[in-house]
N, C-alpha and C positions, 0 to 999 in steps of 0.2 A: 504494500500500500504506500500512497504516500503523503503524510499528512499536509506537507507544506503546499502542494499543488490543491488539495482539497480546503485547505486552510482559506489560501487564495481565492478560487474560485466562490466559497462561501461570502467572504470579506467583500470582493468585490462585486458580487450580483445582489447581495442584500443592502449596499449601501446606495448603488446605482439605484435601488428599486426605492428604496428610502425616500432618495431625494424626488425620484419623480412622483410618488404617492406625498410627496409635501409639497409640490407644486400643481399637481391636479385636485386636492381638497383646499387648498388656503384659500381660496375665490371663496369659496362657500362661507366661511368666516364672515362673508357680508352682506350675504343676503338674508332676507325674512327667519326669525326665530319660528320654530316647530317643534315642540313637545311631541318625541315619539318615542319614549321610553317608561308611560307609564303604564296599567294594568299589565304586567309582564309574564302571567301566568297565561296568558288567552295569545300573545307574543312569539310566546314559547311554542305553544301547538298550533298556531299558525306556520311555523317556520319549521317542526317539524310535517306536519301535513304539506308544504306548498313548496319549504325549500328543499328539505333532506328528503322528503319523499314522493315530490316530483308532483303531486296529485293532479295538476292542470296535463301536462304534459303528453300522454297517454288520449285525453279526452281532446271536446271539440272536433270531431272529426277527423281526429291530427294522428290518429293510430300510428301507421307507421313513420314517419319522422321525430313522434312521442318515443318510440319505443327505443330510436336508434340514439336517440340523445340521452334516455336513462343509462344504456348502455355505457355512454362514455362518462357522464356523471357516477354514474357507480364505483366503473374504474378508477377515476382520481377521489375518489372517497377510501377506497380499501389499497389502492398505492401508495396513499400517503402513508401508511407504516411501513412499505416498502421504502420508500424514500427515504425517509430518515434512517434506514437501517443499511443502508448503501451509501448514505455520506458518514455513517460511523465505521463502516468498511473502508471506507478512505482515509478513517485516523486512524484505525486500530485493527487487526487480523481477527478474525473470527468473532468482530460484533453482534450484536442480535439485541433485541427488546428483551424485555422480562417474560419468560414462558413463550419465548416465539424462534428459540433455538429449533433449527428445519429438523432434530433428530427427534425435538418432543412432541406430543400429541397433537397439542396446542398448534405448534409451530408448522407441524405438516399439515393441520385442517385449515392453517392460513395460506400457505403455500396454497392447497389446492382451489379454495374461494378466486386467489390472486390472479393464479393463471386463467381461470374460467371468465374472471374480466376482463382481463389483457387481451383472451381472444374475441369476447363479444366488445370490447373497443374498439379492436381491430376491424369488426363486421359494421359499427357504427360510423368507422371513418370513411369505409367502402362504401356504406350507404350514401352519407352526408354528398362524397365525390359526383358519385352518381348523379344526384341530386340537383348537383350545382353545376357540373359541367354536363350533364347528357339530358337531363329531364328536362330541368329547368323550371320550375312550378313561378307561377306568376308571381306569387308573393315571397318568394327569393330575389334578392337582388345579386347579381354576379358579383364577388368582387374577388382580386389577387389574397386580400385579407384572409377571406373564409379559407381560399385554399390551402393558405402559407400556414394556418392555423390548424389547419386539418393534420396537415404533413410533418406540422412539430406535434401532436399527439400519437401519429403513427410511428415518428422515430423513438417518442419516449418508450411507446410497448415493446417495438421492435428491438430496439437494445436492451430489455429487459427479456423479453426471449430471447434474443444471442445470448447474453451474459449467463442464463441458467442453463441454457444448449451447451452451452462451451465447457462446464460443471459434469453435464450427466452424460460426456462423452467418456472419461472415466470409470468403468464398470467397478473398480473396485475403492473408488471413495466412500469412508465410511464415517466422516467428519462430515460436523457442522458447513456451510457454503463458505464461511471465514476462513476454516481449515483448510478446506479444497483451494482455494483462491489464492492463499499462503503456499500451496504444494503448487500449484501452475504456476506461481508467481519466483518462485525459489527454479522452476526448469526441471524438477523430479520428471524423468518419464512416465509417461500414459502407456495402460495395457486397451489400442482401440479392441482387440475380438475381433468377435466377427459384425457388430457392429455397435449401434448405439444403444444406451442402455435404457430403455423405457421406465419412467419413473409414474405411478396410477396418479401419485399427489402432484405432480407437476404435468399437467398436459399439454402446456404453452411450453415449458421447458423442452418437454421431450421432442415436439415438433422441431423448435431449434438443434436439438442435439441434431434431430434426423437430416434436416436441412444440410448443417455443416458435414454431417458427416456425406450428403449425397453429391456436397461439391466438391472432397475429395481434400479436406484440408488437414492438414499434415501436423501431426501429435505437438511439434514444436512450438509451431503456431497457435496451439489453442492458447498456451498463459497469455499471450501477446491480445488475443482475441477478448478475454476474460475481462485483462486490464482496459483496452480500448473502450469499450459495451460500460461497461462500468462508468468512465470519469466522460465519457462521451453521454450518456445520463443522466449524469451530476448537471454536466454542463449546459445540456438541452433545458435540462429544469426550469435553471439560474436564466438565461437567453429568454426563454417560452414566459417566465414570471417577470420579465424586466421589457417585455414587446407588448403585453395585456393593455398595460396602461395608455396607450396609443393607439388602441383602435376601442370599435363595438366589442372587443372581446374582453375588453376593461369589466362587461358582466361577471367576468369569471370570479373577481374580487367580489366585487359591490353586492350581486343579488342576492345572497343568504340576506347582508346584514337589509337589504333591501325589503325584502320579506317580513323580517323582523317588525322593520319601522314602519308595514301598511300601515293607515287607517284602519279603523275596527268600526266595527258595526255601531250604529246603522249608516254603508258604506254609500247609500245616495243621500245622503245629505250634506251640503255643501256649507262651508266654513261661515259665521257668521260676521259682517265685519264689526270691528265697533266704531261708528261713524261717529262719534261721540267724542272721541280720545283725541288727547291736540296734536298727537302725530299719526291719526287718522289713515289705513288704506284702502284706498278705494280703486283696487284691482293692479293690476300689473303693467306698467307704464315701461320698463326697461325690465333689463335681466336682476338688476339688484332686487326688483320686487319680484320674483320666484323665491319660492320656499328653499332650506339645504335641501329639503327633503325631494323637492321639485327636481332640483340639479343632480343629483342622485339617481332619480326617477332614469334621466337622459344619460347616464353614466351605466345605467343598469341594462340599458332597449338590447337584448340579442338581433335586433333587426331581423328576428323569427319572420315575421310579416302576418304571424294570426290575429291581428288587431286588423287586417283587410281584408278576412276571407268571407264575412259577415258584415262589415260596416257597410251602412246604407250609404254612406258618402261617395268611398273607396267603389264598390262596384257600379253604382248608378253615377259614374265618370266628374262628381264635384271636385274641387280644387281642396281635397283635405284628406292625407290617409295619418296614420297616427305616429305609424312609421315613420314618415317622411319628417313629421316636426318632430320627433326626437331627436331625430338625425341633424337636425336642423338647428334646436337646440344647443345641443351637444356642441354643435361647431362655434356657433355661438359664444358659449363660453370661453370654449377656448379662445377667440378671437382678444374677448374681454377679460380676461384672467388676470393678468398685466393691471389693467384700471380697479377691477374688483379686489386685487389684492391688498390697493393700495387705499383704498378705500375701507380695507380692515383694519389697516395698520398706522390708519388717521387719528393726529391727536386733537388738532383743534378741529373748529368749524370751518376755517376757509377752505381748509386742505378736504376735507371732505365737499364741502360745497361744488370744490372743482372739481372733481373726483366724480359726481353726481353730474356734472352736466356735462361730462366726457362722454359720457353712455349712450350707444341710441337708443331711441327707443323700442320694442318688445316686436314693432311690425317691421323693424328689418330683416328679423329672421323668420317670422311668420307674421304673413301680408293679412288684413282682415279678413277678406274674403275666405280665407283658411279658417278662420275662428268661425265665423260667422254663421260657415256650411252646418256645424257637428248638430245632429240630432239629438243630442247626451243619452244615444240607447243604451248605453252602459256594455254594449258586448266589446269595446278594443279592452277593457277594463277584465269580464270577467273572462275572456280567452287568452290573455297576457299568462305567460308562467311565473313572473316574475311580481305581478302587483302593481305593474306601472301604473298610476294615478294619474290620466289623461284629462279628463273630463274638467275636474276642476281648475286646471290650468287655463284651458282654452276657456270658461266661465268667467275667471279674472283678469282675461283681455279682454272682454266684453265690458266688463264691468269697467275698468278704465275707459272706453271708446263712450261708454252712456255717460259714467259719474263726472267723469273731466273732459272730454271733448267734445261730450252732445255729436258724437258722433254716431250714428244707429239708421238701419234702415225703417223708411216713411212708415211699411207695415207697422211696425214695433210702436212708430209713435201714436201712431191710432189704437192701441192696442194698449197701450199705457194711458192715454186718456183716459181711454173707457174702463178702467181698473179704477183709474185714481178720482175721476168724477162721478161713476155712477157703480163701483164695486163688480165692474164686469168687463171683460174686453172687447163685448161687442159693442158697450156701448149704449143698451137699452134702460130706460130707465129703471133704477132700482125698486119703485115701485111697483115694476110690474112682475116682481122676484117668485113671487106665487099662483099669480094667474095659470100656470098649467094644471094646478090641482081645485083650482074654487068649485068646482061639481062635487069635489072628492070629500069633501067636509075634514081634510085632515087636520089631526090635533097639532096644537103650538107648543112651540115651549111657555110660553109669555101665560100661557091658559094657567099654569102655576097647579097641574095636573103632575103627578109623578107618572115617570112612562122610563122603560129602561134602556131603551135605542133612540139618538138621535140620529135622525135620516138627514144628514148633511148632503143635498140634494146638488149641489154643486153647480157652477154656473152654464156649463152645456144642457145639464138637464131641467135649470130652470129657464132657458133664455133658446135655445136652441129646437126648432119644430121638431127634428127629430127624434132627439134626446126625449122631448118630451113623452114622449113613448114608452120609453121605459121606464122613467121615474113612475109612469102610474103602472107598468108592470111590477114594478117593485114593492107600491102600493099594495096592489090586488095579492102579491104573495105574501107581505105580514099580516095582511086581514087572515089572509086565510088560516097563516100559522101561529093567528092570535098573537100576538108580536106585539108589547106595548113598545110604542114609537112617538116621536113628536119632530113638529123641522122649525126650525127657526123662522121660514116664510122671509118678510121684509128684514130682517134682523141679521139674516146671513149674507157675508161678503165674498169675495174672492178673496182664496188662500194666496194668491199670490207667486203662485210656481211660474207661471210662464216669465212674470215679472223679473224674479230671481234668475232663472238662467236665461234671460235674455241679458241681463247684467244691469236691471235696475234694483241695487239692493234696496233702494232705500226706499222706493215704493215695495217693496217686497217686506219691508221691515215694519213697513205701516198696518200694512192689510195683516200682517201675523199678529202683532199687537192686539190688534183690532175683535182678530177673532177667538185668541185666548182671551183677554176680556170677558166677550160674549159669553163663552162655552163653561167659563169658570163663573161667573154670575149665577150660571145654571145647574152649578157642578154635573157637569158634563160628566160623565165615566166610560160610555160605550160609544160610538160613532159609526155608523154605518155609511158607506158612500158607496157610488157606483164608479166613477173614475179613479183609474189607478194613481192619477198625477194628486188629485186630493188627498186619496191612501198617504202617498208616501212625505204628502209637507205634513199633514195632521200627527201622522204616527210618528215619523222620525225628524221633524225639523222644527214641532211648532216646541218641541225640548227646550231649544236651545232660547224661547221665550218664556220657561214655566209652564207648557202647557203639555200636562203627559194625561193620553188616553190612549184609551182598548176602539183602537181600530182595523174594521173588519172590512172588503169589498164585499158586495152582493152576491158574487158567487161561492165565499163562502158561509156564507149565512144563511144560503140555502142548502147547502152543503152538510150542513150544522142541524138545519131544521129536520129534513129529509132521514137523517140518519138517529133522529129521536123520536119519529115519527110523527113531526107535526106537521108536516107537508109529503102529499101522495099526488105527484102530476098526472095526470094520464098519456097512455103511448104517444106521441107523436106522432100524428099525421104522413106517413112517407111520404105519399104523393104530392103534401103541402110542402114538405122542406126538401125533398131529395136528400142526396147524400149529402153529408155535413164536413164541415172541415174547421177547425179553430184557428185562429190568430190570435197569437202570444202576445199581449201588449208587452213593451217592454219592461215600462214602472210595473207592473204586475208580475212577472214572470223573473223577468234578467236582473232587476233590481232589487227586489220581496220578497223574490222566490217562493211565490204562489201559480202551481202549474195544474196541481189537481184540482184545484175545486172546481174550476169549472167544466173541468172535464166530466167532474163526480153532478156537477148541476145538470148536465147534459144529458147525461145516462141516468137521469132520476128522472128526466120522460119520455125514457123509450128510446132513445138516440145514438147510434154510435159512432164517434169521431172516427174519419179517416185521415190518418197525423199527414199533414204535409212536408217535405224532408227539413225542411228547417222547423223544428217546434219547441215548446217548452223554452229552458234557459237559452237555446239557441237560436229561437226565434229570428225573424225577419222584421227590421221596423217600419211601420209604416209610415213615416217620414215627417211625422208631427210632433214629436219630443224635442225638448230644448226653444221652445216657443217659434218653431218652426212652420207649425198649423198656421201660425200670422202672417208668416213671412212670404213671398213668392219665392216659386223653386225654377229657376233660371237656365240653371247650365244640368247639362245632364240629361237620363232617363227621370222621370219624375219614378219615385222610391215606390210611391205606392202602384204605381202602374206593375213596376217588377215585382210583387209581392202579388197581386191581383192575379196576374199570369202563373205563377206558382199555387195560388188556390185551385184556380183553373186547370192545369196540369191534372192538379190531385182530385178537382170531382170528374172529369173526363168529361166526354161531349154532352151529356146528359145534361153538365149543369150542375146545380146545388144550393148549399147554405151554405156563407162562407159565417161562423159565428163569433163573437170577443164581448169583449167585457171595460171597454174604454169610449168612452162617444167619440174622443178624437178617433181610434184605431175605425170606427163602426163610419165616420164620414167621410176618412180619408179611403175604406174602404170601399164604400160606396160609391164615391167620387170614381175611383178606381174603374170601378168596372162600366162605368158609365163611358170614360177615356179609353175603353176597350172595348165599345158594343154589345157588350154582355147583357145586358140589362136583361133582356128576354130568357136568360137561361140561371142566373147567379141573381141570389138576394141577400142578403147581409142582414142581419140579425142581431140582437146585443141576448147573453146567457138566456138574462129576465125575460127576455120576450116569449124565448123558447119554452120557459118552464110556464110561464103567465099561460099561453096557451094549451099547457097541458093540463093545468087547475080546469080549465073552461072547459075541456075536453070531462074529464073528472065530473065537474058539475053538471053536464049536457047542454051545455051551449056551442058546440060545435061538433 
């Protein structure tokens, strides 16, 4: 062995690597504080579920490129005591771990794990090659990187199989691999036999041995071989750990701890700001106002590219894939690392000040129209392996372009009016918030009645003709299921979602105000609504105002009822709906992760969904999330058009129901097929309507 050359090589790959992991985190030092270290028990099993054990990886559709990436993660997870155990072979003869001598139990049940990675690494790199140079799948992007990357993971295994080949060429070694390596290294002659010696515990080894021995290489040559394989290893290591930090492969560091520091539930709810505070932020104006955690995020992107195989932006041809502004990002900083450093390391105010207005602003590196596009359906989020936090990003550009530069498209501001003047974004008067139920004689809150559900009836469903529909569908099914209920009527306003991620907080902070107030006047406890987008500000956002309640959508409440027997729908009409098909809202499904109920609402009269290939968490969005239903859709296939087509596919020429449980998801689907000439064969449905007809069916009116 030799310690001084391993000495070396240690000394100067870890200092090399030192100093650039001190120059790629120090920027970070100055931007936005983020508390990601606290409840650390939930942290914990997060990072084991998502980091060390891959969970995303495998799924999404993603099978096999899932499986070829565990492969190599596994490898450098169980080499790493390899590794260490080969640079103590460099300072010392016949090294080993504690109980991991190759002659003990122990030490051979690790040997044989070791090799069985090394060769499913090897099948992972062959895979990956494939991939990238012969297939080429859309959401890969080619680069020298990926290969040069590929190819230092295949040297690392491949000189770990020489180096145990060149070992079990020797039939009668009967020492530890230190000993052996000591006797090749010392020149003692080898007895080859009649050939190599097969080892059960070593299968990557023995293949090496067979290898060298098939090329015919000469007993003298093996110590030469041993020692080569060996610091050529070392070497690869120190080179492979000291090149990460310069590209996309910089993941290889960051994602465990990346994992780690997600967000935790509840993960659609977006950061509240305090506009209150005298250093107030109101979204992201340059890179310095990105979170560490932000920069990190783009430190972390494998540029996988599953954040585009599902996004409605990325296929329906918009100006935004999630990929891209990572990437975009990332460059970013680096650009500004330099000014951001300096900007850490500022004492007074001027020095800062100037420091500050070095910066460009946040659309050099991502143009509006990039922000502007995202849907917030949450799948670049839930198909990321890593936890990249996308969404709220592109939210707090927005949030800048509204709060400071009144800069926002015309949609939005018609749409903000009508929130902030009359508690609605169409815009109608607030007085008319109940007229879809006056026949209905429904009870109030205000009646000062006890009732245990309030039916937060939401602004689609009070303001909207269609919607209208359902709300008294929903109606008719807690009559039925004797269901004490009461709604607010004029008294209830807009939660204020589209407001929020369109990036007006502060009218979003009003209308939340507004209706914790309300609902806690009433002490509210239960909430029932029909849109998913109300679901998710009520349950998981109006918190962050004081206002915590038990909120349920309609599907499952009848879900709930049905399976206590207080609601018995009758079969559904075939010939009335045809075959059935659902659409996942995404606040529903990909954000709440509520996929059964309405499936269970469906089959409670008579129904049976035929799944369309995108369903459940993996759903298709229909292109009205992120207050986009406001906005016009410009460039592109319009999203809901290509979801429509996909319902179609799955009910066949025949025709069908296409059914949801979102009024946006039910008008943009509707829309949809209408922009498709469908009309005559596809009808669109919301859960309620379906089960409401099956009561009617039950009672004999149809």
């Amino acid at each position: 062995m030799s310690p001084l050359l391993t000495a070396a090589l240690l000394v100067a790959g870890l200092a090399f690597f030192a100093f650039t992991m001190v120059r790629r985190l120090a920027p970070l030092a100055a931007l936005r504080p983020d508390v990601r270290w606290d409840r650390v028990g939930e942290r914990a099993r997060a990072l084991l579920a998502f980091g060390l054990g891959q969970k995303r990886l495998p799924d999404r559709g993603e099978r096999v490129p899932g499986a070829l990436h565990v492969m190599i993660f596994v490898a450098f997870l169980v080499l790493a005591l390899r590794t260490i155990t080969m640079f103590g072979m460099g300072f010392a003869d016949g090294f080993h771990l504690p109980l991991l001598a190759e002659d003990a139990p122990l030490g051979r049940a690790y040997l044989f794990v070791k090799d069985l990675v090394v060769l499913g690494a090897l099948v992972g790199v062959a895979g990956f090659l494939w991939r990238r140079l012969v297939t080429r799948p859309d959401r890969v992007t080619l680069s020298t990187e990926g290969v040069v990357i590929l190819l230092f993971i295949a040297g690392l295994m491949l000189t770990d199989v020489t180096f145990d080949g060149a070992l079990l060429l020797d039939p009668g070694a009967a020492g530890g691999l230190g000993r052996e390596v000591a006797r090749l290294l010392e020149g003692e002659p080898l007895r080859l036999g009649a050939g190599p010696r097969f080892d059960a515990a070593a299968p990557a080894g023995s293949l090496g041995a067979l290898a060298l021995h098939g090329l015919g290489v000469a007993p003298s040559s093996l110590a030469a071989i041993a020692g080569v394989s060996l610091f050529l290893h070392l070497a690869l290591v120190l080179v492979f750990l000291n090149v990460l930090p310069y590209g996309k492969h910089f993941h290889i560091v960051t994602a465990l701890p990346n994992v780690f520091f997600a967000r935790l539930s509840p993960i659609a709810a977006l950061r509240k700001l305090d506009l209150e505070a005298e250093d107030a932020s109101f979204g992201t104006a340059t890179v310095k106002d990105l979170s560490w955690k932000e920069a990190w995020d783009v430190y972390s992107c494998t540029e996988c590219g599953r954040c585009q195989t599902h996004c409605p932006t990325y296929v329906t041809g918009k100006p935004l894939t999630h990929k891209e502004v990572n990437r975009a990002l990332r460059r970013h900083l680096g650009e500004q690392a330099a000014g951001l450093t300096a900007l850490a390391r500022a004492k007074d105010a001027a020095t800062k000040e100037a420091a500050l207005a070095a910066l460009p602003p946040i659309t050099a590196a991502v143009p509006p129209e990039t922000f502007w596009a995202c849907t917030t359906c949450g799948w670049c989020e839930t198909a990321c392996p890593v936890l990249i936090e996308n969404v709220p990003r592109l939210v707090d550009m927005r949030r800048h372009q509204v709060l400071v530069e009144s800069s926002f498209p015309d949609e939005a501001a018609r749409a903000f009016k009508g929130i902030e003047t009359q508690g609605n974004p169409w815009g109608i008067g607030s007085n008319r918030r109940a007229e879809w139920c006056a026949d209905l004689d429904v009870p109030r809150a205000s009646s000062g009645e006890a009732f245990e559900w309030l039916f937060f009836v939401g602004c689609a469903g009070a303001f909207d003709d269609r919607q209208k529909k359902v709300s008294r569908a929903i109606v008719k099914i807690l009559r039925e299921a004797k269901v004490s209920f009461a709604i607010l009527g004029e008294e209830e306003t807009c939660t204020g979602d589209a407001a929020r991620r369109l990036g007006n907080e502060y009218l979003f902070q009003m209308q939340a105000q507004a209706t914790v107030e309300t609902l806690n006047a009433y002490r509210v406890r239960k909430i029932l609504v029909q849109c998913p987008h109300c679901l998710n500000t009520l349950a998981n956002e109006l918190p962050q105002f004081g206002g915590r309640y038990e909120v349920v959508h309609h599907a499952q409440l009848v879900s709930r009822l049905v399976a206590e027997g207080r609601l018995a729908p009758a079969a559904a009409a075939a010939k009335e709906l045809g075959t059935v098909t659902l659409h996942d809202p995404c606040y529903l499904a990909r954000w709440n992760g509520i996929t059964e109920a309405p499936r269970e609402a469906i089959a409670a009269a008579g129904v049976a969904v035929r799944e369309m290939p995108r369903n459940r968490a993996q759903g298709f969005c229909c292109g009205a999330g992120g207050g986009r239903f406001w906005l016009e859709e410009k460039l592109g296939t319009r999203v809901n058009r290509n979801r429509v087509e996909e319902a179609a596919a799955t009910l066949g020429a025949a025709g069908g129901t296409i059914a949801t449980g979102c009024p946006f998801c039910l008008t943009m689907m509707k829309d949809g097929v209408a922009d498709a000439g469908r009309e005559e064969t596809i009808r669109v449905l919301d859960v309620a309507e379906i089960v409401a007809a099956g009561l009617d069916r039950a009672a004999g009116k149809a």
